[in-house]
MIDOSE-1310 file (N, C-alpha, C; in nm, 2 decimals, decimal comma, always signed):
residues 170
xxxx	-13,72/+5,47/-5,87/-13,58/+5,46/-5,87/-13,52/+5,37/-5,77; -13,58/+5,40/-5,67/-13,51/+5,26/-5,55/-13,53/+5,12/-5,57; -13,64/+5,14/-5,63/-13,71/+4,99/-5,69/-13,61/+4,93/-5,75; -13,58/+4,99/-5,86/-13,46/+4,97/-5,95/-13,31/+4,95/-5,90
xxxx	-13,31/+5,03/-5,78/-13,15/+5,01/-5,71/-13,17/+4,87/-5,65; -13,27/+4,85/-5,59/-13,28/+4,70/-5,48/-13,30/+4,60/-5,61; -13,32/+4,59/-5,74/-13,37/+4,47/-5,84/-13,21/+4,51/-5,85; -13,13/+4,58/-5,89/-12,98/+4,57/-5,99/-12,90/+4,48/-5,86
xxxx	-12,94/+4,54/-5,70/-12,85/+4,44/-5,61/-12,89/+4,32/-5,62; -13,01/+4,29/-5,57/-13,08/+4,13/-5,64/-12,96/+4,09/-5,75; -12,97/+4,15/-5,86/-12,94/+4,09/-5,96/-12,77/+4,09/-5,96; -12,68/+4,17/-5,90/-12,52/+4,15/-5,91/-12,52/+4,06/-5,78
xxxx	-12,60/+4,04/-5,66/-12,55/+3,91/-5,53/-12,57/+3,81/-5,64; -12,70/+3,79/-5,73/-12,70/+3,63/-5,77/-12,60/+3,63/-5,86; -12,55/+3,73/-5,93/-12,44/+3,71/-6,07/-12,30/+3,68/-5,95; -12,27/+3,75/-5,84/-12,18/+3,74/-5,80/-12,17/+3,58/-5,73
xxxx	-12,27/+3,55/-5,67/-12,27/+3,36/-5,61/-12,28/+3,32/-5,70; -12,34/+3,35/-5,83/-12,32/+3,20/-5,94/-12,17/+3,19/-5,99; -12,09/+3,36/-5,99/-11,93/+3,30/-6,03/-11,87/+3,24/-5,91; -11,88/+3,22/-5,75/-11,89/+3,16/-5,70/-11,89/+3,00/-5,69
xxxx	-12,02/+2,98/-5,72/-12,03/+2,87/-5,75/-11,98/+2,79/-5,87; -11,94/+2,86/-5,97/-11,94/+2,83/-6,09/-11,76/+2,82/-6,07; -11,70/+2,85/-6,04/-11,55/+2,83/-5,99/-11,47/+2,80/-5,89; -11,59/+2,73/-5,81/-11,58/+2,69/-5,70/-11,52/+2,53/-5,71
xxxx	-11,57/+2,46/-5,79/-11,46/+2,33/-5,85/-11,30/+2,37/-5,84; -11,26/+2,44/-5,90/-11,09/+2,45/-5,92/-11,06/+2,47/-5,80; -11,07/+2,56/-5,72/-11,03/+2,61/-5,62/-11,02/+2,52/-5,47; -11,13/+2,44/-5,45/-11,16/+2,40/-5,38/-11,13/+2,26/-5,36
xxxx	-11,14/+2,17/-5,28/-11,06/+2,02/-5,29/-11,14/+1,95/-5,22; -11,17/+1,81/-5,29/-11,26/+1,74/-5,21/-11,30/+1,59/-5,32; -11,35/+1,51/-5,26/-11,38/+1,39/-5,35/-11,40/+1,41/-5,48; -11,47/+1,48/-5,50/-11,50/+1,54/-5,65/-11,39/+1,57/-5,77
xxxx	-11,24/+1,53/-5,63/-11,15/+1,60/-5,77/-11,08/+1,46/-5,79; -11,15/+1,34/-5,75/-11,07/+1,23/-5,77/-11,05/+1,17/-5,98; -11,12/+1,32/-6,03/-11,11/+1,34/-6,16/-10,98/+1,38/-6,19; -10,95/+1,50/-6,12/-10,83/+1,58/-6,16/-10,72/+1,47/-6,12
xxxx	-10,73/+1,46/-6,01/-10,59/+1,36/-5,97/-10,64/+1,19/-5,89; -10,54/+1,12/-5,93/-10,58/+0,99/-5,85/-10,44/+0,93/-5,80; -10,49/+0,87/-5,70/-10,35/+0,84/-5,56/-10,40/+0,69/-5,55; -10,29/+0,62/-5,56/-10,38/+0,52/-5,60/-10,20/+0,44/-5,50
xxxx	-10,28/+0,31/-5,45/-10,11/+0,22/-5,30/-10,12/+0,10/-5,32; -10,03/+0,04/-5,36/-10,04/-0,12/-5,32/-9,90/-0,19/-5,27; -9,95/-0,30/-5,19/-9,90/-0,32/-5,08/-9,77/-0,47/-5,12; -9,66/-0,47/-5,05/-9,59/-0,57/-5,12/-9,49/-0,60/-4,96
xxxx	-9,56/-0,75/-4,93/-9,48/-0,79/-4,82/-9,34/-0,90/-4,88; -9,27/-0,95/-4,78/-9,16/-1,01/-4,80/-9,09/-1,02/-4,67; -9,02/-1,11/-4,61/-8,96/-1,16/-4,53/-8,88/-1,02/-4,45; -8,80/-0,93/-4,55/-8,82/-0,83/-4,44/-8,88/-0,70/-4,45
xxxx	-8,99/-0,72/-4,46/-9,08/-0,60/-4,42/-9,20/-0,61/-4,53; -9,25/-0,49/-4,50/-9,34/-0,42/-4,65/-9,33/-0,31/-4,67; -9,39/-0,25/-4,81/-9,33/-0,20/-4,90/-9,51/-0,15/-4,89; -9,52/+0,01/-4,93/-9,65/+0,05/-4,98/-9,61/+0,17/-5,08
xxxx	-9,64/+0,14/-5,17/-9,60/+0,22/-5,30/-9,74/+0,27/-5,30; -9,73/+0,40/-5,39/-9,81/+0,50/-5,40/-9,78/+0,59/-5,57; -9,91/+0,55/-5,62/-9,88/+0,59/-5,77/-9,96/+0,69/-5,76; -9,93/+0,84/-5,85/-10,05/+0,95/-5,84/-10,06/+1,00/-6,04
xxxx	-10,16/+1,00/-6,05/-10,21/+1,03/-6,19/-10,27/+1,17/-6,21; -10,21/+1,26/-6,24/-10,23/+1,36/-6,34/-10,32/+1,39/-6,41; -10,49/+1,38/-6,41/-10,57/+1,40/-6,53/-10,60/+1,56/-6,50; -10,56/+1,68/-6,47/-10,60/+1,78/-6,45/-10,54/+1,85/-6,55
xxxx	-10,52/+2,01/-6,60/-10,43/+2,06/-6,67/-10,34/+2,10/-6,60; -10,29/+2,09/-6,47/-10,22/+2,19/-6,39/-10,11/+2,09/-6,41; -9,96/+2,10/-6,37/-9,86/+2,00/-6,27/-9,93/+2,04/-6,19; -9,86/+1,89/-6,08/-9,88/+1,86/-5,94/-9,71/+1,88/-5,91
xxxx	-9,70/+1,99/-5,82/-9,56/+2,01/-5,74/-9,55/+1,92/-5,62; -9,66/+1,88/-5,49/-9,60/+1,82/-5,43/-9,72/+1,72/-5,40; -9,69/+1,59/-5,32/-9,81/+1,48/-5,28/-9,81/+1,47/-5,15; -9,88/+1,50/-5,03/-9,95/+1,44/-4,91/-9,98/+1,32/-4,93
xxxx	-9,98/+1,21/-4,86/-10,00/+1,12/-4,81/-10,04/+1,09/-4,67; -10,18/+1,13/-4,59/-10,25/+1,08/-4,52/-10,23/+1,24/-4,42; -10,30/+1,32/-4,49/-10,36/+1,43/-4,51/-10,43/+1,49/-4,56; -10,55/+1,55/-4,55/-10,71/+1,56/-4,60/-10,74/+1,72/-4,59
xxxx	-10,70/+1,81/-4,70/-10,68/+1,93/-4,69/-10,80/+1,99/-4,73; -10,91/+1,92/-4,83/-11,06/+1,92/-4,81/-11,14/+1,99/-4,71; -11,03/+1,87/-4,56/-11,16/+1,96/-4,44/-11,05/+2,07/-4,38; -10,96/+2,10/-4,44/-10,91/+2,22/-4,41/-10,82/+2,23/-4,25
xxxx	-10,82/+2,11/-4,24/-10,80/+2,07/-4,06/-10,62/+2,06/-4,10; -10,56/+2,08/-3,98/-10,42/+2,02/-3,91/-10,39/+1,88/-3,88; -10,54/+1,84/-3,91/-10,53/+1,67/-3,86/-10,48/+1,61/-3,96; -10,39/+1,45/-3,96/-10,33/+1,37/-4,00/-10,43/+1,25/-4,00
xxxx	-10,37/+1,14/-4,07/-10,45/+1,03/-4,05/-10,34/+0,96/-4,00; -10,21/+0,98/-4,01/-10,13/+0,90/-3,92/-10,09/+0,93/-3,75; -10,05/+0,84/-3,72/-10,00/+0,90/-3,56/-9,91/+0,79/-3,48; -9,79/+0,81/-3,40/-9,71/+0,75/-3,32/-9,64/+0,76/-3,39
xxxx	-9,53/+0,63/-3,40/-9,40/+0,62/-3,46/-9,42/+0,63/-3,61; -9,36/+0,76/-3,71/-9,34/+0,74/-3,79/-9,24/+0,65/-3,89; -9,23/+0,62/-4,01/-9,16/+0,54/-4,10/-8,97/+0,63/-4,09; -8,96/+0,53/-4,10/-8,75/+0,61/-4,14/-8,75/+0,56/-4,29
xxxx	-8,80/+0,46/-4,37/-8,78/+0,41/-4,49/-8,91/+0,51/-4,59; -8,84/+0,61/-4,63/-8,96/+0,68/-4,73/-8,90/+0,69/-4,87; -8,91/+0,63/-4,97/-8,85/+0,66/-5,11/-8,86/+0,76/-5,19; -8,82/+0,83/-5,27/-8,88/+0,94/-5,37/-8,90/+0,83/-5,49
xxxx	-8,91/+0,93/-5,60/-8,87/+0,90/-5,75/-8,77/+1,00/-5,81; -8,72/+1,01/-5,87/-8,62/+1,12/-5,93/-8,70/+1,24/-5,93; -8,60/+1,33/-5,90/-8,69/+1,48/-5,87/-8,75/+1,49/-5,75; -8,77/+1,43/-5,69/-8,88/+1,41/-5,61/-8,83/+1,37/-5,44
xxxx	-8,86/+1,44/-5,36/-8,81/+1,38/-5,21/-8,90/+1,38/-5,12; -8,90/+1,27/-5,07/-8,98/+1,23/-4,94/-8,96/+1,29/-4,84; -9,02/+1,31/-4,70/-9,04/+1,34/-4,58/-9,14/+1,32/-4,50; -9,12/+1,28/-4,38/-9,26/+1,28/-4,28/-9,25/+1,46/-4,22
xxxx	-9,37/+1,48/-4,19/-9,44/+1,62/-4,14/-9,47/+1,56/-4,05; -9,47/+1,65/-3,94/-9,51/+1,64/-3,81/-9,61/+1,75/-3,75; -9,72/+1,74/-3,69/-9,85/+1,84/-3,69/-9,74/+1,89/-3,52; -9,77/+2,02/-3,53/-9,72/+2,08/-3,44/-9,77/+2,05/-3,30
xxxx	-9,71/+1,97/-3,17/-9,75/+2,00/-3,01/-9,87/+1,83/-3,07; -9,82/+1,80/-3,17/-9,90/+1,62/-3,16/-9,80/+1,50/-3,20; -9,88/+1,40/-3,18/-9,77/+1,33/-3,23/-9,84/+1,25/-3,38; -9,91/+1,36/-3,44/-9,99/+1,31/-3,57/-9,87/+1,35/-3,65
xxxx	-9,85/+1,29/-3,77/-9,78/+1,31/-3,89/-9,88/+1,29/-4,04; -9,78/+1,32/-4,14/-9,77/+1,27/-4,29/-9,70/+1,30/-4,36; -9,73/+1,22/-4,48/-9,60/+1,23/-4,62/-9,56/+1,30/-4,69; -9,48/+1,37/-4,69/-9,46/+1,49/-4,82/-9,37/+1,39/-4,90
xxxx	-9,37/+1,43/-5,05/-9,35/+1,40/-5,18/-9,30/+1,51/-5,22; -9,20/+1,59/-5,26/-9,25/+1,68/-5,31/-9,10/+1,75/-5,45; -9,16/+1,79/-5,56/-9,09/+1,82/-5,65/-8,96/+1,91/-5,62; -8,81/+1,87/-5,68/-8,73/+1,97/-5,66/-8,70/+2,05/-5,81
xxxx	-8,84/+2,10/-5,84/-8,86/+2,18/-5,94/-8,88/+2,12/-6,05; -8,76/+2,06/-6,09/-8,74/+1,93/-6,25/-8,82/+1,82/-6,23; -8,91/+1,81/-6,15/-8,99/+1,66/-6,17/-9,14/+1,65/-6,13; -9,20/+1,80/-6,22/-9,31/+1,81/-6,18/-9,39/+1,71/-6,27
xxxx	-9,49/+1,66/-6,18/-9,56/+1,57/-6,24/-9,68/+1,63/-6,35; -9,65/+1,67/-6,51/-9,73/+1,69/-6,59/-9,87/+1,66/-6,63; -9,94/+1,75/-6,64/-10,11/+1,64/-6,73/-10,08/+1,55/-6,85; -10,17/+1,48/-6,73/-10,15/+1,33/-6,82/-10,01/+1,25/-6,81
xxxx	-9,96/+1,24/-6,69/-9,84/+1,19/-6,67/-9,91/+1,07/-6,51; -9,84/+0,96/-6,52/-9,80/+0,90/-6,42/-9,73/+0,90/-6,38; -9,70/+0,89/-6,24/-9,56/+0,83/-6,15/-9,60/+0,77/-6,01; -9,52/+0,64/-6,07/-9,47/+0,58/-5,96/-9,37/+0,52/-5,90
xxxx	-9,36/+0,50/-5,75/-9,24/+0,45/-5,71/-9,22/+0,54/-5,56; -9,36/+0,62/-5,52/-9,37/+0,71/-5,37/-9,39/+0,60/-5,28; -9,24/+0,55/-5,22/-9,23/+0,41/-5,14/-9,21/+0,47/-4,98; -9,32/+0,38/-4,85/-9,27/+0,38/-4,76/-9,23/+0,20/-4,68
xxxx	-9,12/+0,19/-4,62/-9,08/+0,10/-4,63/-9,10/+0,06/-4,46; -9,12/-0,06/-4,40/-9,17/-0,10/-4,27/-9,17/-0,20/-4,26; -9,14/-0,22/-4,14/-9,10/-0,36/-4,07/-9,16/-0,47/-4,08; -9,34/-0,41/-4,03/-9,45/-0,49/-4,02/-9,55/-0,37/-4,06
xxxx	-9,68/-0,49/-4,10/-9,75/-0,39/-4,19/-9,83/-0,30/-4,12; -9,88/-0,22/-4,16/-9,98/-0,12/-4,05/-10,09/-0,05/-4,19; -10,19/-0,12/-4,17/-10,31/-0,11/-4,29/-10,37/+0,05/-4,29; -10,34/+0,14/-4,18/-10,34/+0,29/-4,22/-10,27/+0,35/-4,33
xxxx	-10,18/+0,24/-4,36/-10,07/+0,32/-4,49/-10,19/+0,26/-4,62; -10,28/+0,23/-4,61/-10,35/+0,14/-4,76/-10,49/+0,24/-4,74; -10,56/+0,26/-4,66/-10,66/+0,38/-4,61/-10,63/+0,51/-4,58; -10,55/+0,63/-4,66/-10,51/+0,72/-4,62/-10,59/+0,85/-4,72
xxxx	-10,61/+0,94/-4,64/-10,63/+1,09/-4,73/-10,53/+1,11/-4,82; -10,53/+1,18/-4,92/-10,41/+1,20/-5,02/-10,48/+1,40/-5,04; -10,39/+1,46/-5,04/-10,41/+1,60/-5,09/-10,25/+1,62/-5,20; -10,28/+1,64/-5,33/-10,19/+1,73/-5,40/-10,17/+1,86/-5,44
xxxx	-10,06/+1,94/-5,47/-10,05/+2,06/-5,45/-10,05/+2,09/-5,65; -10,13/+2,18/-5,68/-10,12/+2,20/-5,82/-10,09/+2,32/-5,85; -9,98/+2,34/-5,95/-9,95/+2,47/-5,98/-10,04/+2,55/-6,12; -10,19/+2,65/-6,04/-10,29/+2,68/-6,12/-10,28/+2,83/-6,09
xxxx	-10,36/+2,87/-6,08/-10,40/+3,03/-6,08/-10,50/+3,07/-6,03; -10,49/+3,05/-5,85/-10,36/+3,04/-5,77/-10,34/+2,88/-5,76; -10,24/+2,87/-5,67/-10,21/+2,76/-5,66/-10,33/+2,66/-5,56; -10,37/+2,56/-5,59/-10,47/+2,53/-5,56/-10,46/+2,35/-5,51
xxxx	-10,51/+2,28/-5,45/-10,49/+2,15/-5,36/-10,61/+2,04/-5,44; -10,62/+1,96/-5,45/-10,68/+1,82/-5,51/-10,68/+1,72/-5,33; -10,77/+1,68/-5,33/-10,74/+1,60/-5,21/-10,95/+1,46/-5,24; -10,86/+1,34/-5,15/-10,96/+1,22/-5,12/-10,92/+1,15/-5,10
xxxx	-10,94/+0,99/-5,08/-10,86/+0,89/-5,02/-10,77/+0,80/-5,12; -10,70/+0,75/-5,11/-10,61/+0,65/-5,16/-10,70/+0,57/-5,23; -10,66/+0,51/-5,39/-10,77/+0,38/-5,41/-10,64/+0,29/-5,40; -10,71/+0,17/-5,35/-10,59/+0,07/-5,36/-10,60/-0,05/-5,47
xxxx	-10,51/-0,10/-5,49/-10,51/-0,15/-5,61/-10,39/-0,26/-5,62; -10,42/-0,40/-5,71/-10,32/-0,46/-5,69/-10,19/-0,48/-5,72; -10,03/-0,50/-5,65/-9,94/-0,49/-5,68/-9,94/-0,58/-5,83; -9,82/-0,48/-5,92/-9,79/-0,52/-6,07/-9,78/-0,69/-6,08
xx	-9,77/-0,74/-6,14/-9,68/-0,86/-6,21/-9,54/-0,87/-6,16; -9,46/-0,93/-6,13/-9,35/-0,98/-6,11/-9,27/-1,02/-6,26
């Protein structure tokens, strides 16, 4: 009879780590979800300043409520990839408002994006036009972590780096 009690625990730890493992994709955020979502910046100079636009794609089933920009929620840290003087020139798209975040007692920041309910970005939707605007250029805005917030069950994070890519056609 004991024999039998120690095989049934054997047998619910592995059932219980394989659902574990086996749902550990949605939940969890890391390179691997550059499936679900893609954050994709390209860069546009001009006499006065530049311009880094930031397009984010949708392939997951969830909306995406809000976008980080140069924030890496993956390693679960407070850390930023930005630091010192933040941007004053940050753009939305409709629905949508910008803000710099500031990591508490540093002087690290990043980008919030984020939905004012009506402009959740759907599956299978693009948007772009997540503009930060600067004097002179600073190539940390083109190499950045990106983490999105998706509205799933529970609410769950998508996060990896920026691909960059070339500005449109004129």
């Amino acid at each position: 009879m004991i024999n039998m009690e120690v095989k049934m625990n054997k047998i619910m730890s592995g059932l219980a780590l394989l659902t574990v493992v086996a749902f550990a994709p949605s939940v969890m955020a890391g390179p691997r979800e550059d499936k679900a979502v893609v954050v994709t910046v390209y860069k546009q100079v001009s006499r006065e300043g530049v311009i880094y636009t930031y397009s984010v794609t949708n392939h997951s089933k969830y909306p995406i409520l809000a976008v980080w920009i140069g924030s890496d929620n993956y390693n679960d840290t407070t850390d930023a990839d930005l630091s010192g003087e933040p941007p004053t020139d940050i753009r939305g798209v409709d629905n949508w408002t910008g803000r710099v975040i500031t990591v508490e007692d540093s002087d690290e920041f990043f980008l919030e994006w984020e939905t004012n309910g009506k402009g959740r970005l759907l599956p299978g939707q693009t948007v772009t036009g997540f503009r930060v605007g600067m004097a002179q250029e600073d190539q940390r805005y083109m190499n950045l972590h990106w983490t999105a917030t998706l509205l799933g069950t529970p609410i769950f994070y998508a996060s990896s780096l920026v691909k960059v890519v070339e500005p449109p056609d004129k």
